[in-house]
C-alpha positions as CSV (number, residue, x, y, z in Angstrom):
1,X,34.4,-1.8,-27.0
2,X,32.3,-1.4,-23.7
3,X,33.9,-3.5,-20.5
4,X,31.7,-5.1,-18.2
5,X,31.8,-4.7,-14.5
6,X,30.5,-8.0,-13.2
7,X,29.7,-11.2,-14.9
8,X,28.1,-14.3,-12.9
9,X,28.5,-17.2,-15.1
10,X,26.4,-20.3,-14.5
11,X,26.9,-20.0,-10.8
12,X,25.5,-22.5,-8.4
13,X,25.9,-21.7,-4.6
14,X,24.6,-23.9,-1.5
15,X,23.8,-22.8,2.0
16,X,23.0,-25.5,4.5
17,X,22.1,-28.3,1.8
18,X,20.0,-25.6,0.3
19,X,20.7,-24.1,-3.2
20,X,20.0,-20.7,-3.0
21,X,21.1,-19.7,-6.9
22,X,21.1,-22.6,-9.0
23,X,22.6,-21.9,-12.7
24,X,22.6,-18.2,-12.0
25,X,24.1,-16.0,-15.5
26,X,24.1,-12.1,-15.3
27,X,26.4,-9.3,-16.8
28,X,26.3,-5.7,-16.2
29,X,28.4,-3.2,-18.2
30,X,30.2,-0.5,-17.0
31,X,28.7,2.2,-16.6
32,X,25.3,0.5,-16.6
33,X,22.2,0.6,-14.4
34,X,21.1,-3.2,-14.5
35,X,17.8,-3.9,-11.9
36,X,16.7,-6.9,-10.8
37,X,13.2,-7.7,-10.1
38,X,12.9,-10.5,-7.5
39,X,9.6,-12.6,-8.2
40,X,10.1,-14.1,-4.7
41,X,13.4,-13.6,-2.4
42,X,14.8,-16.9,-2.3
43,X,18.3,-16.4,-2.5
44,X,18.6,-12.7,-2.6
45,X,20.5,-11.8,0.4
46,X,23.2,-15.2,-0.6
47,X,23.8,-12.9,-3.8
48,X,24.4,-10.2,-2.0
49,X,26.9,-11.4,0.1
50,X,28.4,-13.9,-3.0
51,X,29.1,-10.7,-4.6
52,X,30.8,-8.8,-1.6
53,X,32.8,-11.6,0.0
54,X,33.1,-14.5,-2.5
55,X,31.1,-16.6,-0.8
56,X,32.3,-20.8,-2.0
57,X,30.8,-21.8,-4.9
58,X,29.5,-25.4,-6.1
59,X,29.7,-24.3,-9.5
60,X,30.4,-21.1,-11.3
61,X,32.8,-18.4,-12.2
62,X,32.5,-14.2,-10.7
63,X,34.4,-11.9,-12.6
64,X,34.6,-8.5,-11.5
65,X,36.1,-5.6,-14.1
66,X,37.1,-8.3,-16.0
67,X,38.9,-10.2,-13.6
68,X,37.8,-13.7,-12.3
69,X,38.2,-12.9,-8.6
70,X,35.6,-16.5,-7.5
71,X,35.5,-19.8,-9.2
72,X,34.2,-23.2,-7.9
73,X,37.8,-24.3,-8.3
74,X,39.5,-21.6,-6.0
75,X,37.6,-19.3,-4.5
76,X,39.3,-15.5,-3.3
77,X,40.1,-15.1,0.4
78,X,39.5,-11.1,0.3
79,X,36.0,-9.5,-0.2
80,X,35.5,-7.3,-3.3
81,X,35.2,-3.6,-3.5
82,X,31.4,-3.6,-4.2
83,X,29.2,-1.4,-1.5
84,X,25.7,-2.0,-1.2
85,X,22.9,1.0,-0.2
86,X,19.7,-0.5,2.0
87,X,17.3,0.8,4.6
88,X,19.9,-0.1,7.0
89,X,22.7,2.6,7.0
90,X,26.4,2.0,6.7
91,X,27.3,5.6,8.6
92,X,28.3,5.6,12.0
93,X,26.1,8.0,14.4
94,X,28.3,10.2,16.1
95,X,30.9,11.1,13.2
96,X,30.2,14.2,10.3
97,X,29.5,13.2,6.6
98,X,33.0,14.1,5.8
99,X,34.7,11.6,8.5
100,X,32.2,8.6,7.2
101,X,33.5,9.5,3.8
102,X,36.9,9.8,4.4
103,X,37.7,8.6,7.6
104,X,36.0,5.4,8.0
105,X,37.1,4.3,4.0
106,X,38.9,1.5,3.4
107,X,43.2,2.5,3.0
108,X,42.7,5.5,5.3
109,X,46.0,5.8,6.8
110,X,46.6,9.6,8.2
111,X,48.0,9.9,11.6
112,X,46.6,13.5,12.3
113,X,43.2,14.0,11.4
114,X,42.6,17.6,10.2
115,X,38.6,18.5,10.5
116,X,38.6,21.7,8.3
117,X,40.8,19.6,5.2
118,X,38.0,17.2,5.4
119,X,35.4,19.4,5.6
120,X,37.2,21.2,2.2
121,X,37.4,18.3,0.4
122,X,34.2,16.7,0.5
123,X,32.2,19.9,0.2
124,X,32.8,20.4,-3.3
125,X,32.2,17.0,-4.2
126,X,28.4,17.2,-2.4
127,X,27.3,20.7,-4.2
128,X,28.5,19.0,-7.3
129,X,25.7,16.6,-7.2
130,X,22.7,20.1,-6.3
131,X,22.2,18.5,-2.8
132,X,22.3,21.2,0.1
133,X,24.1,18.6,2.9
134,X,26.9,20.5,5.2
135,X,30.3,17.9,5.2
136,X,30.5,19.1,8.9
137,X,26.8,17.8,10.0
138,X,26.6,14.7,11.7
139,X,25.0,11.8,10.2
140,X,21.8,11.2,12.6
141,X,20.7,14.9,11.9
142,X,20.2,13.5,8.1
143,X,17.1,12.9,6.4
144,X,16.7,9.5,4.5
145,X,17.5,10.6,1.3
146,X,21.0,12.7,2.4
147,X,21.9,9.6,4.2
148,X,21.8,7.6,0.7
149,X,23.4,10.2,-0.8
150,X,26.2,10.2,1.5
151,X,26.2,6.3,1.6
152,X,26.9,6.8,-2.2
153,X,29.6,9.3,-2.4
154,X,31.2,7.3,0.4
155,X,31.3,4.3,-2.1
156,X,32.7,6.5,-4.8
157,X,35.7,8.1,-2.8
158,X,36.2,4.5,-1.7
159,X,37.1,3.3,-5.1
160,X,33.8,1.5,-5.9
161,X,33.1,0.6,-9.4
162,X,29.7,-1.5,-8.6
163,X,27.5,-0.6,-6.5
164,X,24.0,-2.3,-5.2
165,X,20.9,-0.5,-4.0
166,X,18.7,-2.8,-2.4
167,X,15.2,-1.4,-2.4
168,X,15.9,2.2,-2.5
169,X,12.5,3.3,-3.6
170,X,10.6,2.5,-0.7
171,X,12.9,4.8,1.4
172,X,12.3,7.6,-0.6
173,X,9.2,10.0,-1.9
174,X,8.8,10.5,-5.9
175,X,11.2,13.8,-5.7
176,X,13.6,12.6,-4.2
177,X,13.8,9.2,-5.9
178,X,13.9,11.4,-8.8
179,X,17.2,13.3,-7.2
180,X,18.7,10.2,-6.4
181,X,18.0,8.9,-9.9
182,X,19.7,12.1,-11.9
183,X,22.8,11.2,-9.0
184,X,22.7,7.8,-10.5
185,X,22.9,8.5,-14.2
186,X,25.3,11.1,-13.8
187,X,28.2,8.7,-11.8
188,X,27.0,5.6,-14.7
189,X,28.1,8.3,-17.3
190,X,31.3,8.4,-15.4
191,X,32.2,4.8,-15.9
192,X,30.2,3.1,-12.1
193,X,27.8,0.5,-12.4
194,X,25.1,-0.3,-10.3
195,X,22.9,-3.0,-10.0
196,X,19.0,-1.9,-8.9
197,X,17.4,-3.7,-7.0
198,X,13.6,-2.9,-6.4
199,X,10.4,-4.8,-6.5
200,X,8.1,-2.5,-9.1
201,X,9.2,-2.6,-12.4
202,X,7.4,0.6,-13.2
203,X,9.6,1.8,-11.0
204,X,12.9,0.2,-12.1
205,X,11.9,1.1,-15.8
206,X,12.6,4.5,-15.2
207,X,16.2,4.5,-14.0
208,X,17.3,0.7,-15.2
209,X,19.2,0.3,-19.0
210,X,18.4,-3.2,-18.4
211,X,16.0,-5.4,-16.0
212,X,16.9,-9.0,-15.1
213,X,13.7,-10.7,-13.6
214,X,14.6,-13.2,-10.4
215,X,13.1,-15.8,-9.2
216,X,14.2,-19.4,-7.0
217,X,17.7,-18.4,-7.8
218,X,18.0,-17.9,-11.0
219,X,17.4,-14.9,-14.0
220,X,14.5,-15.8,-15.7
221,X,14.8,-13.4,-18.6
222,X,16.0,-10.1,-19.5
223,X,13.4,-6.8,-20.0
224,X,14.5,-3.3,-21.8
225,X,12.6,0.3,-21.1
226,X,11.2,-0.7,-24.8
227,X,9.8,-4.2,-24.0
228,X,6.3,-2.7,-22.4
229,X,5.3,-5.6,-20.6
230,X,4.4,-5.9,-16.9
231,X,6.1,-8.8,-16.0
232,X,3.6,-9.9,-13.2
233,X,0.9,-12.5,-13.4
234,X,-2.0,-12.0,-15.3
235,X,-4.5,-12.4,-12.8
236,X,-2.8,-9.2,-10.5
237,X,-2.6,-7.2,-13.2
238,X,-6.1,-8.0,-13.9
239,X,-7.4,-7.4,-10.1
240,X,-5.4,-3.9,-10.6
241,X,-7.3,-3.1,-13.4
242,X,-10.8,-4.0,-11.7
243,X,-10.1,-2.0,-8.8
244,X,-8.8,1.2,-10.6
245,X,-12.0,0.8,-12.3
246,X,-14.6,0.9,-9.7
247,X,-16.4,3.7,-8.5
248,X,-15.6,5.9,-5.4
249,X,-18.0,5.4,-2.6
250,X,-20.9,7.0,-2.0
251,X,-20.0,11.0,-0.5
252,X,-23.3,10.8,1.7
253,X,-21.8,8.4,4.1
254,X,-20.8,9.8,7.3
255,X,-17.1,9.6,8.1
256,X,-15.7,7.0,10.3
257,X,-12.4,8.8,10.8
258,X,-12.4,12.5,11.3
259,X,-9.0,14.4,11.7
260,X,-9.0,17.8,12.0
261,X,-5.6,20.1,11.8
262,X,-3.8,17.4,14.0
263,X,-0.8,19.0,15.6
264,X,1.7,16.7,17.9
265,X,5.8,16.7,17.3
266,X,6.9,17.2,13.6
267,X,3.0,16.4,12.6
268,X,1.5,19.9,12.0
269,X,-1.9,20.2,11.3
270,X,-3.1,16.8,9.5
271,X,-6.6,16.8,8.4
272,X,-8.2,13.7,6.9
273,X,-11.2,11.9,7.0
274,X,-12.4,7.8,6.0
275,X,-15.8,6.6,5.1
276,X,-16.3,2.7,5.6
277,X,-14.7,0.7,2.9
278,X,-12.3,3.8,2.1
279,X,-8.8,3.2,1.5
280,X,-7.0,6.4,2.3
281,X,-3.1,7.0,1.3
282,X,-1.2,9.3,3.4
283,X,2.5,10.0,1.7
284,X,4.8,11.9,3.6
285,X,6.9,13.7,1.1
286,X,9.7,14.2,3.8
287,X,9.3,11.2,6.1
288,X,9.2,12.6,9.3
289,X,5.7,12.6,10.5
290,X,4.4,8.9,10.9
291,X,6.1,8.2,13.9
292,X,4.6,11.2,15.7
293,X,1.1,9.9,14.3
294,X,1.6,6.4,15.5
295,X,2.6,7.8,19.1
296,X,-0.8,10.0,19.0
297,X,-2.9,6.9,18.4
298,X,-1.3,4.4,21.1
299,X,-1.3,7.4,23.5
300,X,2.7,7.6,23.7
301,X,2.1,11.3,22.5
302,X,-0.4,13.8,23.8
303,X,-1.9,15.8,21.3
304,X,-0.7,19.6,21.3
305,X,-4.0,20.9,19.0
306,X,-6.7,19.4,16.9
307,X,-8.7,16.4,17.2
308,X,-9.6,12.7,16.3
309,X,-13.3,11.7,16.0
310,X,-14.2,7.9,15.5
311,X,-17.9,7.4,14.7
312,X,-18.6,10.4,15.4
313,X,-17.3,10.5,19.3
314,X,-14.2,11.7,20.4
315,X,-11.5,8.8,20.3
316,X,-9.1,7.8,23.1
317,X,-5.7,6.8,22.6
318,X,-4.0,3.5,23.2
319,X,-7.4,2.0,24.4
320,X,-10.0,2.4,21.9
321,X,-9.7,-0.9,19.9
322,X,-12.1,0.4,17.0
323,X,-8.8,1.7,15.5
324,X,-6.4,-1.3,14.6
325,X,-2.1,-0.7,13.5
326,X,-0.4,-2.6,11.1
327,X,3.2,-1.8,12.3
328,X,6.2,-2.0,9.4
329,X,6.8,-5.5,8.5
330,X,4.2,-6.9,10.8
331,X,5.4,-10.3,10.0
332,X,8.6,-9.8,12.2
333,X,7.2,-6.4,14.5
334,X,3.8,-7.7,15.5
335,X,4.0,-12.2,16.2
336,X,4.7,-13.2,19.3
337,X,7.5,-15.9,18.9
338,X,6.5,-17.4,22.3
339,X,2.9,-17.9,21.8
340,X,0.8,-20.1,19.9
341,X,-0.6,-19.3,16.7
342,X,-4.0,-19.6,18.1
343,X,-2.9,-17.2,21.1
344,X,-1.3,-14.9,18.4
345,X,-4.4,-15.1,16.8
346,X,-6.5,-13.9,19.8
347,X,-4.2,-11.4,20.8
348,X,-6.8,-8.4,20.3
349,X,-10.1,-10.1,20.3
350,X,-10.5,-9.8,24.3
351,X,-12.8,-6.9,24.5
352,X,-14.9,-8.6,22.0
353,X,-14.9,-12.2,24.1
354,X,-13.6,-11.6,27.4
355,X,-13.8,-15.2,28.6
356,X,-11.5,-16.1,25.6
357,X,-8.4,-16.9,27.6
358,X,-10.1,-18.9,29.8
359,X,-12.8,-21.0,27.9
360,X,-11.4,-23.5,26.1
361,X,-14.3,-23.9,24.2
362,X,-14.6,-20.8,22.4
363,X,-10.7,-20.9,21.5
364,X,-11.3,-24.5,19.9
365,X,-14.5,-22.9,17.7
366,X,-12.2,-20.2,16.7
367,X,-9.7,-22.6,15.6
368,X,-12.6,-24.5,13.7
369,X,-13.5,-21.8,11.8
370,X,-10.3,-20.5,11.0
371,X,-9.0,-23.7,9.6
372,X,-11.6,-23.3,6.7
373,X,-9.5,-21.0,5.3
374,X,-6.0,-21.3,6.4
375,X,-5.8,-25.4,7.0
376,X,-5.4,-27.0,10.4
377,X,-2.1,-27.3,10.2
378,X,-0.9,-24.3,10.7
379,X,-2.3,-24.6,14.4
380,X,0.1,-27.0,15.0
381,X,3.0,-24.8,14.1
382,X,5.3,-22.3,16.0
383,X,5.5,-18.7,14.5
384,X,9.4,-19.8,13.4
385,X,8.4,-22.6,11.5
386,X,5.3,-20.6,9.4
387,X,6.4,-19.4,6.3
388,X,6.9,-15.1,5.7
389,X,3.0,-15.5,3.7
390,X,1.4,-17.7,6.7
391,X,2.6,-15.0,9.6
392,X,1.4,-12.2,6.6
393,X,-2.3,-14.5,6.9
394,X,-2.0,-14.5,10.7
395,X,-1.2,-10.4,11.5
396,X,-4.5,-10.1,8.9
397,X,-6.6,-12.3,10.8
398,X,-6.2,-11.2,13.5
399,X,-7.0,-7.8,12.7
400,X,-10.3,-9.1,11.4
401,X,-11.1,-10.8,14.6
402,X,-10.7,-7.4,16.4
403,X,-13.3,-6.0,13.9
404,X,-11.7,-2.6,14.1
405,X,-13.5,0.8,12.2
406,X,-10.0,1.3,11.2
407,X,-6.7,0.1,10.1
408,X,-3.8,1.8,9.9
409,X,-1.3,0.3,8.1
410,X,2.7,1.3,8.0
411,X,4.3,0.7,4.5
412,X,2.8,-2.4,4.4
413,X,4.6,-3.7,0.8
414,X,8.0,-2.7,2.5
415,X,10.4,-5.5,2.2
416,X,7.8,-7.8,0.5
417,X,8.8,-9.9,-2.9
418,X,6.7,-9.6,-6.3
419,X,4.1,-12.4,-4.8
420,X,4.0,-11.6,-1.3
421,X,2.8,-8.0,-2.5
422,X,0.7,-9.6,-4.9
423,X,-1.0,-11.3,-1.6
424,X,-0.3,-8.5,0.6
425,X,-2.7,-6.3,-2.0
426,X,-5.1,-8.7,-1.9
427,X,-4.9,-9.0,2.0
428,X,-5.9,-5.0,1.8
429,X,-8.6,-5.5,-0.6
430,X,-10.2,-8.0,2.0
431,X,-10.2,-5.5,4.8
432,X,-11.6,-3.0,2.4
433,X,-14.6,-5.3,1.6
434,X,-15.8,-5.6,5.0
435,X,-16.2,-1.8,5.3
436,X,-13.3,-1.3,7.2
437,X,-11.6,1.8,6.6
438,X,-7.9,1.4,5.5
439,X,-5.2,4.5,6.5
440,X,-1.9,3.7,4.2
441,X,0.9,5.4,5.6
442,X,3.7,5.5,2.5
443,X,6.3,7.4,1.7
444,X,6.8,6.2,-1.9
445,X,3.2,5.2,-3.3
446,X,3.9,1.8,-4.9
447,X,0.9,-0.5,-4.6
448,X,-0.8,1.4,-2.1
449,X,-1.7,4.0,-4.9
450,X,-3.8,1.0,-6.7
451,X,-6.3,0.9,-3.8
452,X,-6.5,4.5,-2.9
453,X,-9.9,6.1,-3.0
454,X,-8.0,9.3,-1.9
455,X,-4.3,10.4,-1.7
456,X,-2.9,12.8,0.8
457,X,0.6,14.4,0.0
458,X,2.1,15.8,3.0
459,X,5.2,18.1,2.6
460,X,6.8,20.9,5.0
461,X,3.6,21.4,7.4
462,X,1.1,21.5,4.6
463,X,-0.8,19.0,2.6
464,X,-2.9,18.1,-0.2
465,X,-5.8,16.0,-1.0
466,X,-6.3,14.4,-4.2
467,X,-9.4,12.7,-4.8
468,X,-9.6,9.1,-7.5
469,X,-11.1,11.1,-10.1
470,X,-8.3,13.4,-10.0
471,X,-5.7,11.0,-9.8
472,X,-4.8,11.2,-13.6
473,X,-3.8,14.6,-12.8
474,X,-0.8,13.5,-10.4
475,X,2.0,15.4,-11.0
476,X,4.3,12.7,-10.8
477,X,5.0,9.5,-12.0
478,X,4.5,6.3,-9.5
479,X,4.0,2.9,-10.4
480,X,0.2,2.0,-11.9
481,X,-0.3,5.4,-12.1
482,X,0.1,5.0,-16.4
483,X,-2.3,2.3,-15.8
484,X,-4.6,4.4,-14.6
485,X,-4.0,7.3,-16.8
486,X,-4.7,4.7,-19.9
487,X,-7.7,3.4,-17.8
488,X,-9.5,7.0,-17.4
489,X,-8.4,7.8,-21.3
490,X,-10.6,5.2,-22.4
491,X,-13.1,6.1,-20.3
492,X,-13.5,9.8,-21.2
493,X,-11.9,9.6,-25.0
């Protein structure tokens, strides 16, 4: 008879006055991969940390390998051995993979540390899993995906029978989430659990036994591989479908964006180019060269060979505002807490209306018109009290008020919910339909591949373009890619 490694029974857990899971039931097996698909993040982070520290419960019962370790009636002083995998690491800088596995684990009681034993040890236990990481490196030479690695072997030398990986896939390119995957099956054969968390179900599908959907606290219903459905709403899968259908521009256009064998830090010799209206994906296979892009374009990096034409003139760094950036989670990287919404709003439209700080005038018509779309009210507010969508709508806006040729845009789905990525898509499409060109900077393809007129794989100081027609050809799986495959099936049967 197969155990189960967690069961949440009717659990009901408050913050503040707040319920943030209400009547919450979930079971994972052991040795199971269980994912969750969050519809919205309410509550998420209070399950988290319910399941690591047995947080007090209104109403509800947490067993853990069988053993009721939190209850509404008495709840357990001590956490539980449960370690959790995220975009923010657990490894101390400064140390070697084999003294954050060893060392730094709970119960580590040895007197005289002995390097070279360590080293021993843990060596055998990385090549067992095919991934070339030395036990002696130290952890901030890692790339992303030997840092989860050793975040996971960490959890199992620690005794860890369930383990959570919060949104893994957007760390990671389609190799190496397929690495990390084969990791993954081969610990759940050996008894550990883990629950998945990840916001594409075509991506959760291919790793996940099972896949709770989330949403407001609760587990709305239970999906298998087998079930087929997309459990999103009708209306984005529709949208999906209308934009995988449409046609690629028109190849007379002149380019807006030219880049030509772009050298500068880890970036070697980037080439692209963007026609109004394009929406071009750049995935970096290995993660490394965005940052040195970004630099380049604000001027923080000089360019060691190559060049960028915008419009057909040379472009200058940090000061042309024709090119727009749409930083990581611009929600939190790019408001201004201490400003206004209105002055938020304005924030880049000053070489366009130089009088704007100063006339009050033209700052009330701009409110005027912007109220038609987002409400009046939301003038009123500070940037703490708008909600994660209205500071989404406000980081938009303002980007179409600067009227750039270009937007680059950083991961933009990272950390963003079912619906806010539903909104977040449709946020993109907007720019896209006033002929501004859209850069996507990704590392795993998620949405962004839905909009792309053209895909860019970058990997080890080479690249390759893929254009839309060829995108049934991808040799990878990514989420919407079947959809598209099925979509270009029917249209050349």
């Amino acid at each position: 008879m197969t155990r189960e490694a967690l069961r949440l029974s009717d659990v009901t857990l408050m913050e503040q006055g707040t319920a943030q899971l209400q009547g919450f039931n979930l079971d994972i097996l052991c040795g199971e991969i269980m994912g969750l698909l969050p519809m919205n993040g309410h509550g998420l982070t209070a399950l988290i940390d319910l399941l690591r520290s047995n947080l007090q419960l209104e109403f509800g019962y947490v067993y853990l390998q069988e053993e009721l370790v939190n209850s509404w009636r008495a709840p357990r002083a001590h956490d539980n051995r449960i370690a959790v995998i995220s975009s923010v690491s657990s490894l101390v800088d400064g140390l070697t993979v084999a003294d954050n596995i060893f060392v730094l684990r709970p119960g580590f009681r040895a007197w005289l540390i002995r390097p070279g034993v360590l080293v021993r040890q843990v060596q055998p236990v990385l090549d067992a899993l095919g991934v070339h990481i030395a036990a002696d490196a130290y952890v901030d030479t890692l790339t992303v995906f030997e840092r989860v690695t050793v975040e996971l072997v960490k959890a199992i030398v620690a005794g860890c029978r369930l383990i959570i990986l919060r949104e893994v896939g957007a760390l990671l390119s389609d190799p190496e989430l397929a690495r990390l995957h084969a990791i993954l099956r081969k610990y759940a054969r050996e008894g550990v659990s883990f629950l998945y968390i990840g916001y594409h179900y075509e991506e959760l599908v291919q790793i996940c036994d099972r896949t709770a959907v989330y949403s407001n606290g609760r587990v709305l219903r239970i999906l298998r591989p087998q079930d087929g459905d997309l459990p999103y709403e009708e209306r984005y899968v529709r949208r999906v479908c209308e934009q995988l259908g449409q046609q690629e521009p028109l190849s007379g256009e002149e380019p807006v964006l030219l880049m030509r064998e772009l050298c500068a830090g880890r970036m070697r010799g980037l080439s692209l180019y963007a026609r109004p209206g394009d929406c071009v994906v750049v995935q970096d296979l290995q993660n490394q060269t965005f940052d040195d892009l970004i630099a380049t374009l604000t001027g923080e990096r000089a360019i060691e060979r190559g060049e960028i034409r915008l419009a057909g003139r040379p472009y200058s760094p940090g000061v042309d505002r024709d090119i727009a950036i749409l930083r990581e989670r611009p929600d939190e990287s790019m408001i201004f807490p201490q400003l206004s919404y209105l002055d938020n709003l304005c924030m880049t439209v000053d070489h366009r209306l130089p009088a704007i700080w100063l006339d009050a005038r033209m700052r009330a018509g701009i409110r005027k018109e912007w109220a038609q779309s987002v409400g009046d009210e939301v003038f009123d507010l500070t940037p703490a009290q708008l909600t994660r969508r209205q500071r989404y709508d406000l980081v938009f806006q303002r980007v179409l008020l600067q009227r750039p040729k270009v937007v680059f845009c950083i991961q933009p789905f990272k950390g963003a919910d079912v619906r806010l990525r539903m909104h977040i898509w449709e946020l993109l499409k907007a720019l896209l339909n006033q002929g501004i060109a859209v850069i996507i900077l990704a590392v795993n393809l998620a949405d962004t591949f839905t909009l792309a007129t053209r895909l860019i794989r970058v990997e080890q100081n080479s690249s390759r373009c893929y254009e839309k027609s060829e995108f049934d050809q991808l040799p990878f799986t990514a989420p919407w890619l079947q959809l598209y495959k099925r979509s270009a099936d029917a249209e050349h049967p």
